[in-house]
N, C-alpha and C positions, 0 to 999 in steps of 0.2 A: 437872524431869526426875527421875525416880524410878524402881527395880525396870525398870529395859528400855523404858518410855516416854518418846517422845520427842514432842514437837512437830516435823511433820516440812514443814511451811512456814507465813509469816506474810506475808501482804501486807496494806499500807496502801493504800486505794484513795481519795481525798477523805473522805469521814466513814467509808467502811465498813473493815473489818477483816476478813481472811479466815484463818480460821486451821486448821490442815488435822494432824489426830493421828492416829497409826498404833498400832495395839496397843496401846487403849485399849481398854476396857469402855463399851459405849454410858450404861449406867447409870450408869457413874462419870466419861466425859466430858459427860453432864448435868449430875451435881451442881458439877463444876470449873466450869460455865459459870453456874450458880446461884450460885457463890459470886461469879463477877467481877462479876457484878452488884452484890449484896450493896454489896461493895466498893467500885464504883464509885460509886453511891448512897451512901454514909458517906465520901466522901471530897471534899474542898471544896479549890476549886483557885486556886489563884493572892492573892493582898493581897487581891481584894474577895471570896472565898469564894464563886468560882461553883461552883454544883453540874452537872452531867452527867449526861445521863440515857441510859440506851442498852438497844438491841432488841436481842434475836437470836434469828435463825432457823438450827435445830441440823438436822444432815439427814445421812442415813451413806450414804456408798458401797454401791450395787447391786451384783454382781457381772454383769457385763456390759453395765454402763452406761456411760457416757462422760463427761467431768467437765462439759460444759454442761447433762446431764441433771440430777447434783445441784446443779451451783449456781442453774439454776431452780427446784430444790425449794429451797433454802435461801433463795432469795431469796424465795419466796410466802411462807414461812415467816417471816422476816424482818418483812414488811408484817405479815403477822396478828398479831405483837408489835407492831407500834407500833400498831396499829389496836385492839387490847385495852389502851392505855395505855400504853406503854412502862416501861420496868424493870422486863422481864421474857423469859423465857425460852419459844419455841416450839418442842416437837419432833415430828417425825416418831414417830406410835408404832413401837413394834415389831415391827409385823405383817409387813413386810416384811423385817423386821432378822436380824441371828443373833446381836445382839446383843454383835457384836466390832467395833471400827472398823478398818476394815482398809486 
């Protein structure tokens, strides 16, 4: 959390993780999620150094959408990262966006 950013929920759901920023920069809560990557990938877990590998599908609030709207975009989204390999990041361009997460 930095300059008025905050994480503003996180849920564990069996493998996925939903993590939900307000007053973020679309473009700059991109690169944060390119890096968890990153990181995730460079980091070996437990005595026998298993590695992890993880998708995600990025997707910003509509204005007057409803949040089953975006977490079906985030979840199509989602699939199309693992379906391109996994460790790696899928976004919504910004045609739709204003390019603020709100």
């Amino acid at each position: 959390q930095g300059g008025g950013r905050a994480v503003m929920g996180l849920v564990l759901c069996g493998e996925g993780l939903l993590l939900l920023l307000r007053g973020v920069w679309w473009s700059e809560a991109c690169l944060v999620l390119e890096r968890i990557v990153k990181q995730i990938m460079n980091t070996r877990f437990s005595q026998h150094q298993l590695s992890v590998r993880v998708s995600i599908g990025a997707a910003q609030f509509r204005i007057g959408e409803g949040g089953e709207q975006l977490l079906v975009r985030a979840d199509r989204l989602l699939y199309e990262a693992k379906r391109r390999g996994r460790n790696r990041v899928v976004s919504e361009s910004l045609t739709h966006s204003n390019g603020l997460a709100k």
